[in-house]
VOBA-501879 format. One record per residue: x, y, z of N, C-alpha, C, O, CB in turn. Coordinates in nm, 4 decimals, always signed. Each point is the difference from the previous one (the first is absolute). Glycine has a CB too. Example, Ala and Ser with C-alpha at 12.3 -4.5 7.8 and 13.67 -1.06 7.14 Angstrom:
# VOBA-501879
   n_east  n_north     n_up  ca_east ca_north    ca_up   c_east  c_north     c_up   o_east  o_north     o_up  cb_east cb_north    cb_up
  +1.3190  -0.5690  +0.7800  -0.0890  +0.1190  +0.0000  +0.0900  +0.1200  +0.0000  +0.1036  -0.0019  +0.0665  -0.2928  -0.1154  +0.0581
  +0.1542  +0.2223  -0.1966  +0.0820  +0.1190  +0.0060  -0.0770  +0.1090  +0.0730  +0.0509  +0.1108  +0.0169  +0.0675  -0.1736  -0.2314
This chain:
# VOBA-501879
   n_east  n_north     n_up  ca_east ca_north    ca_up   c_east  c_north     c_up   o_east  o_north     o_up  cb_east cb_north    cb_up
  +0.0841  -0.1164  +0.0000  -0.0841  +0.1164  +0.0000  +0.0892  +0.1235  +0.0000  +0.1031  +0.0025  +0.0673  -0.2883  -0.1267  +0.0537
  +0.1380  +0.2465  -0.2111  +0.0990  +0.1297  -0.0045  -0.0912  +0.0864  +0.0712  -0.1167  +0.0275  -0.0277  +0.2574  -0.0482  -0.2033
  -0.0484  +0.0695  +0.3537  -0.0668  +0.1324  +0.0505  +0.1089  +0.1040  -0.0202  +0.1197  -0.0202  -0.0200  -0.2792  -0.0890  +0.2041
  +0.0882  +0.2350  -0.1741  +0.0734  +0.1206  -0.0769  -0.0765  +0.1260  +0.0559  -0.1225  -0.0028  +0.0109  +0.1864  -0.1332  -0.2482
  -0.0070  +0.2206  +0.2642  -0.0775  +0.1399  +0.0421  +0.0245  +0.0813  -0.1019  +0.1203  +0.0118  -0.0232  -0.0990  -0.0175  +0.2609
  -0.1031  +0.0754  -0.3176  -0.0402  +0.0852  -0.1071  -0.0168  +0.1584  +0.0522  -0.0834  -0.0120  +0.0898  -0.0384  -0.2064  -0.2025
  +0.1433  +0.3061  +0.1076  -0.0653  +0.1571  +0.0418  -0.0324  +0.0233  -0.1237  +0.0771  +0.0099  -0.0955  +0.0547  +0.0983  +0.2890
  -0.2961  -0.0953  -0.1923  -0.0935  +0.0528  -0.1527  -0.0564  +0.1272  +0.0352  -0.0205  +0.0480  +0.1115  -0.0697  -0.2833  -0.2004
  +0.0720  +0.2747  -0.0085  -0.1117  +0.1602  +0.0248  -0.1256  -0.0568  -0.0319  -0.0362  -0.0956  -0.0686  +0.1878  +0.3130  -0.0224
  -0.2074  -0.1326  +0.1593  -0.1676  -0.0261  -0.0306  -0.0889  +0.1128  -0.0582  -0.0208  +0.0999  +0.0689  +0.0335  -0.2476  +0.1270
  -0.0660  +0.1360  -0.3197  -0.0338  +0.1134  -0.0771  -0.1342  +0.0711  +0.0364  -0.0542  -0.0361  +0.1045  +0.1858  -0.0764  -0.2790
  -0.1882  +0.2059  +0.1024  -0.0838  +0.0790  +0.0789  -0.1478  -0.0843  +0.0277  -0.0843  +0.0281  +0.0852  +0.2130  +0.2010  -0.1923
  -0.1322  -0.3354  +0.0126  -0.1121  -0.0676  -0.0314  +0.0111  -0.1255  +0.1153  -0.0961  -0.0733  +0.0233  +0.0838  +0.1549  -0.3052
  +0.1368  -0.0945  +0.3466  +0.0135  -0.1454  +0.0849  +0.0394  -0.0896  -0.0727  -0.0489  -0.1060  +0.0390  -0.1100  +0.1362  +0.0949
  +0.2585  -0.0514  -0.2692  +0.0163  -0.0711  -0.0805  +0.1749  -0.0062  +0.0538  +0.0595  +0.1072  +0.0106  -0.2946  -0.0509  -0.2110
  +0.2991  -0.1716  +0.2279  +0.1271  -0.0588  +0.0064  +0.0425  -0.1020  -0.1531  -0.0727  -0.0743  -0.0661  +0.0230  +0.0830  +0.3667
  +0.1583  +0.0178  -0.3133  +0.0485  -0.1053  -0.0974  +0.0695  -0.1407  +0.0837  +0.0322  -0.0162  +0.1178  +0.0195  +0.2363  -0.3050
  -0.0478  -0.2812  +0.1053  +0.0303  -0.1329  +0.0789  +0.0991  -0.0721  -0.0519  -0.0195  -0.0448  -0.1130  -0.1893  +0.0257  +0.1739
  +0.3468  -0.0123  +0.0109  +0.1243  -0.0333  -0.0831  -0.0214  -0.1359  -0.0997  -0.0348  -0.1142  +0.0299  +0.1849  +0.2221  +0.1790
  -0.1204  -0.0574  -0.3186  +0.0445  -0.0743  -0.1169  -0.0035  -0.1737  +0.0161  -0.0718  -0.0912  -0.0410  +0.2278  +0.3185  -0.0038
  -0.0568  -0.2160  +0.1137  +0.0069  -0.1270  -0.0234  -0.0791  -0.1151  +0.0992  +0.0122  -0.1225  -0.0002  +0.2027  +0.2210  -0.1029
  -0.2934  -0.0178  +0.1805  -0.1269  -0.0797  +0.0409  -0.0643  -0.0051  -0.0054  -0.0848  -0.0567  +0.0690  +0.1081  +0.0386  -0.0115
  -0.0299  +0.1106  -0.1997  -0.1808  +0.0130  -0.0961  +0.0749  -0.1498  -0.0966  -0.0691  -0.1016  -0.0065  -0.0578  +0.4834  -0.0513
  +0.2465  -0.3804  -0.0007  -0.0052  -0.1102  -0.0677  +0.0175  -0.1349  +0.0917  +0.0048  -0.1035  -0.0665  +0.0773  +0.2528  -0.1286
  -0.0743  -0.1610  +0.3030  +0.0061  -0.1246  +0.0525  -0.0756  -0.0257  +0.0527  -0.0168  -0.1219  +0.0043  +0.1672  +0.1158  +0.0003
  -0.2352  +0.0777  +0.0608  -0.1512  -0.0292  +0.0880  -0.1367  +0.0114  -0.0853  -0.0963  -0.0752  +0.0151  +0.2123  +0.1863  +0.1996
  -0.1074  +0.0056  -0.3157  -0.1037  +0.0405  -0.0510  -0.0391  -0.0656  -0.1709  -0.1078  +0.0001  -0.0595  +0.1689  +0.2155  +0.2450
  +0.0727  -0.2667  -0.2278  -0.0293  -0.0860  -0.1156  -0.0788  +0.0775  -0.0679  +0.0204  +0.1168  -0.0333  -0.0020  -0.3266  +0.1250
  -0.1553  +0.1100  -0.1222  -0.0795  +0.1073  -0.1523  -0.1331  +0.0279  +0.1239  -0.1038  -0.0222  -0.0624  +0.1614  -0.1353  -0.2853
  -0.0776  +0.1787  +0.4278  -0.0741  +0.0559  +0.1132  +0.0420  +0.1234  +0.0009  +0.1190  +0.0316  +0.0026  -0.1446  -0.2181  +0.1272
  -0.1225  +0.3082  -0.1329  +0.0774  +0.1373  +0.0283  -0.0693  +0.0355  +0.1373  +0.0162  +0.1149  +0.0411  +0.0307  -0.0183  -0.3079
  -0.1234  -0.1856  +0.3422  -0.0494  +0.0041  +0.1284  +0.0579  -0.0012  +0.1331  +0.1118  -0.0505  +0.0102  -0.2331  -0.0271  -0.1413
  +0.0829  +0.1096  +0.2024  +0.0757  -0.0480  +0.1079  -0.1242  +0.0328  +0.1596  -0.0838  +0.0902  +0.0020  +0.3834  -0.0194  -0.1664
  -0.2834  -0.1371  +0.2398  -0.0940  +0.0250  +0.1292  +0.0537  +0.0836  +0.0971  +0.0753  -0.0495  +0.0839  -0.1626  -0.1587  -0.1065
  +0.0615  +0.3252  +0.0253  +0.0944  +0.1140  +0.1402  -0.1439  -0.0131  +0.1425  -0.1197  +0.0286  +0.0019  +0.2896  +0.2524  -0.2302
  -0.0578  -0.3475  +0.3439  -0.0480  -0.0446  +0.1277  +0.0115  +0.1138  +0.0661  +0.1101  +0.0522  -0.0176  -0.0533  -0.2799  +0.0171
  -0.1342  +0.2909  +0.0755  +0.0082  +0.1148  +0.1221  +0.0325  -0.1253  +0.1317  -0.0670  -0.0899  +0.0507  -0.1555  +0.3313  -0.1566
  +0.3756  -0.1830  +0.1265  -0.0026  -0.0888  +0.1557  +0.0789  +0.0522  +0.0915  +0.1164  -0.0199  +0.0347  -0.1447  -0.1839  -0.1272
  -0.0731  +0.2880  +0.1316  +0.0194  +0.1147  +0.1149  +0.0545  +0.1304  -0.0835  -0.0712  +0.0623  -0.0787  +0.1414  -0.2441  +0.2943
  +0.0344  +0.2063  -0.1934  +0.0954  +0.0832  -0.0500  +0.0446  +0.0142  -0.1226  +0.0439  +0.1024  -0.0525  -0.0030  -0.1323  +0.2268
  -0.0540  -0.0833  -0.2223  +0.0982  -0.0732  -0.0932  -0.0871  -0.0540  -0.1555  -0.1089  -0.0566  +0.0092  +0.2619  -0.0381  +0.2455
  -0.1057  +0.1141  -0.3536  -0.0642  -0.0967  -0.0832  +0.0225  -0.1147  -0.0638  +0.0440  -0.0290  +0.1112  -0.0956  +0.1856  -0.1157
  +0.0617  -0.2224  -0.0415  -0.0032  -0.1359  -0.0853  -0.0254  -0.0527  -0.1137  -0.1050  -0.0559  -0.0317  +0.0785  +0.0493  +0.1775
  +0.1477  +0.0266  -0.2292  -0.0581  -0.0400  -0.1732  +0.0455  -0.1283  +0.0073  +0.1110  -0.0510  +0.0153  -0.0828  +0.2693  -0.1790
  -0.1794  -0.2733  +0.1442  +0.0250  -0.1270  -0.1038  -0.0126  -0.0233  -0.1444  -0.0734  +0.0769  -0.0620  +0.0143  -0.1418  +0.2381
  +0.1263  -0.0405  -0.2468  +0.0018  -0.0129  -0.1385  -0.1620  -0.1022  -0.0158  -0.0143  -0.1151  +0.0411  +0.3462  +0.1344  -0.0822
  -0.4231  +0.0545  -0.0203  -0.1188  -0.0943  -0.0248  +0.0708  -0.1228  -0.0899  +0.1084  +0.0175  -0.0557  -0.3165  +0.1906  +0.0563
  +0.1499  -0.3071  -0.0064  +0.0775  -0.0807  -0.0729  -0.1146  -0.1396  +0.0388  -0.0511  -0.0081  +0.1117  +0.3491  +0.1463  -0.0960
  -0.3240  -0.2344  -0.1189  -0.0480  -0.1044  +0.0294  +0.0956  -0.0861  +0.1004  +0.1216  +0.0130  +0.0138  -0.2498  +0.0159  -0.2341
  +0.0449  -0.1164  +0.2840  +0.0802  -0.1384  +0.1104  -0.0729  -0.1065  -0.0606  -0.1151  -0.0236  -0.0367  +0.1556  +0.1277  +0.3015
  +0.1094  -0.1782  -0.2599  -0.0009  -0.1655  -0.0396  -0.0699  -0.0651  +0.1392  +0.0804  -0.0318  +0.0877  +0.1762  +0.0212  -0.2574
  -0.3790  -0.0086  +0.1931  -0.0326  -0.0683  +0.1340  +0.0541  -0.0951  -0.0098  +0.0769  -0.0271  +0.0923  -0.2570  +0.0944  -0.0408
  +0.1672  -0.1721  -0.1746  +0.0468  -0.1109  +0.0461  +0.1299  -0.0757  +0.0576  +0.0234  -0.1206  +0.0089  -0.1800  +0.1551  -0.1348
  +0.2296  +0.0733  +0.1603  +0.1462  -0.0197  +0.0611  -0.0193  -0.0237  +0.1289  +0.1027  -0.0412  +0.0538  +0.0163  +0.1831  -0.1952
  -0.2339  -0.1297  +0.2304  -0.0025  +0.0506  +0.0958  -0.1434  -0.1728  +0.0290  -0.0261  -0.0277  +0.1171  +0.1405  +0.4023  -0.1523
  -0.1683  -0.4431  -0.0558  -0.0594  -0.0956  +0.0141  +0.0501  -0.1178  +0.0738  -0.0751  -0.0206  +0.0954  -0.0043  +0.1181  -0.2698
  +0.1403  -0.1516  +0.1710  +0.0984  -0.0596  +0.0543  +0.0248  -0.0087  +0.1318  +0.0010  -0.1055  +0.0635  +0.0597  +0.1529  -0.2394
  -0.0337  +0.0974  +0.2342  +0.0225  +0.0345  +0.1349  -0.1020  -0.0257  +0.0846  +0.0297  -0.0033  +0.1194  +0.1031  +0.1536  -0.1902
  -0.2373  -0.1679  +0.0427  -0.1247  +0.0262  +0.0392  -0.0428  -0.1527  +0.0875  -0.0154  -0.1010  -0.0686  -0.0377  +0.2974  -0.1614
  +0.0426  -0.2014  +0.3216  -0.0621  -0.1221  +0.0756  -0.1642  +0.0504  +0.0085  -0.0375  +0.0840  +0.0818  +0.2835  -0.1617  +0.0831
  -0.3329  +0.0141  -0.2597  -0.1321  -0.0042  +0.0220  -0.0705  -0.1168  +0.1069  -0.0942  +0.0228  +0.0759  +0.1155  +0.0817  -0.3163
  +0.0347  -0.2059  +0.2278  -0.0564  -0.0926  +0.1072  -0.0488  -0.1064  -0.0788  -0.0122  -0.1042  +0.0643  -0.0537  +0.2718  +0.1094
  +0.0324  -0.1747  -0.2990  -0.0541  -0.0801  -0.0437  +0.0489  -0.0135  -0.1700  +0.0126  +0.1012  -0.0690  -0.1946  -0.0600  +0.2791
  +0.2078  -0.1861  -0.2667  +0.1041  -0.0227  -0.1540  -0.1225  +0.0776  -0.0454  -0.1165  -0.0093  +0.0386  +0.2887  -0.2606  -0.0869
  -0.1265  +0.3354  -0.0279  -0.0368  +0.0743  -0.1120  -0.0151  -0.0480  -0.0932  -0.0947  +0.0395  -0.0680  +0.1689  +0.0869  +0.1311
  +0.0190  -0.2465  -0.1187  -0.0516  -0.0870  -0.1086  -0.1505  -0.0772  -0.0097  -0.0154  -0.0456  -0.1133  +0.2619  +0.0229  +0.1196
  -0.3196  +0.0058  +0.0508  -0.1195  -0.0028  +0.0413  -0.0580  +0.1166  -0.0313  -0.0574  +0.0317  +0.1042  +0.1065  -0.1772  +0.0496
  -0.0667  +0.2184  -0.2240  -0.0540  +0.1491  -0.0369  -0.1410  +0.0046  +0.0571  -0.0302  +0.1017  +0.0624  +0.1662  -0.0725  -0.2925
  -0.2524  -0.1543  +0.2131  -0.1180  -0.0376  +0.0290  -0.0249  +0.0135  +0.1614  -0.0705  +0.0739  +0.0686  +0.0794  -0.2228  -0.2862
  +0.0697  +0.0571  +0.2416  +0.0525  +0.0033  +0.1353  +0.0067  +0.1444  +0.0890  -0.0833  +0.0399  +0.0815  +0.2151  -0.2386  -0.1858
  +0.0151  +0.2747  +0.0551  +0.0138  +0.1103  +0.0634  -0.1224  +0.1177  -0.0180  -0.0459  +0.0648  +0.0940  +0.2973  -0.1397  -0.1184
  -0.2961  +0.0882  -0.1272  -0.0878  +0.0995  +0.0063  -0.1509  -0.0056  +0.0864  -0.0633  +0.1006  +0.0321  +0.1957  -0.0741  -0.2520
  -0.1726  -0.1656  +0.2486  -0.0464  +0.0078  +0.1303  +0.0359  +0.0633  +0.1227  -0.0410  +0.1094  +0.0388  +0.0018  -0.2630  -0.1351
  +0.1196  +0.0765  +0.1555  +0.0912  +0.0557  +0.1180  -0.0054  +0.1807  +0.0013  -0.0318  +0.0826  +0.0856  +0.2157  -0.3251  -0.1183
  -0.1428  +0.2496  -0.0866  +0.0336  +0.1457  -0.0057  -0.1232  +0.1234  +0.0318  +0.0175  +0.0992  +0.0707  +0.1603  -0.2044  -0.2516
  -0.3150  +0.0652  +0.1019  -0.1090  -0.0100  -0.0240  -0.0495  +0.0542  +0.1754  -0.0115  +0.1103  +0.0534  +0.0284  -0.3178  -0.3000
  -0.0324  +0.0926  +0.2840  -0.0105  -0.0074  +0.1390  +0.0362  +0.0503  +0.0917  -0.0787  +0.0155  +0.0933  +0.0615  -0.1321  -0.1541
  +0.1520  +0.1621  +0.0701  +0.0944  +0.1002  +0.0701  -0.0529  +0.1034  -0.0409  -0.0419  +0.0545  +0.1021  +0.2433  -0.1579  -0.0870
  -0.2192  +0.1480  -0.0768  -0.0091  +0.1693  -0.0496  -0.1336  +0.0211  +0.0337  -0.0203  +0.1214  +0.0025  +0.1817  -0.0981  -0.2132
  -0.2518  -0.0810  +0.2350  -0.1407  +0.0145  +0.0374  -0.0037  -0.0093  +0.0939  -0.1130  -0.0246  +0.0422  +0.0289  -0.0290  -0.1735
  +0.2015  +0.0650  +0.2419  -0.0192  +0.0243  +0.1565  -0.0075  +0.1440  +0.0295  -0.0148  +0.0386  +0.1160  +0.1427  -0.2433  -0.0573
């Protein structure tokens, strides 16, 4: 991970530029980004789609999933509590 402290101006409109080379590495062909109010402070994120399924895997549901019939019961059921 690169951290780096920048001093930007901020124009009359509230508009900052944003260094170069983490519009091309974060921002790709995305010209979005999500700015967080947190507290003081703000927070740009790069909008960007997520691969969930990286994260499938990790996941202990309780019950094989290969059974799809199976689980979407289970599942079914849970969520209607």
């Amino acid at each position: 991970m690169i951290y780096g402290v920048d001093k930007r101006k901020v124009d009359e409109q509230g508009r900052i530029i944003l260094p170069s080379d983490w519009r091309e590495r974060e921002l790709k062909d995305c010209r979005e980004v999500f700015v967080i109010r947190y507290g003081k402070f703000l927070k740009i994120i790069p909008k960007r789609k997520i691969d969930l399924t990286e994260f499938f895997d990790g996941v202990d549901l309780g019950v094989n999933v290969e059974d799809w019939r199976k689980f979407e019961r289970e599942f079914y059921e849970v969520s209607r509590c």
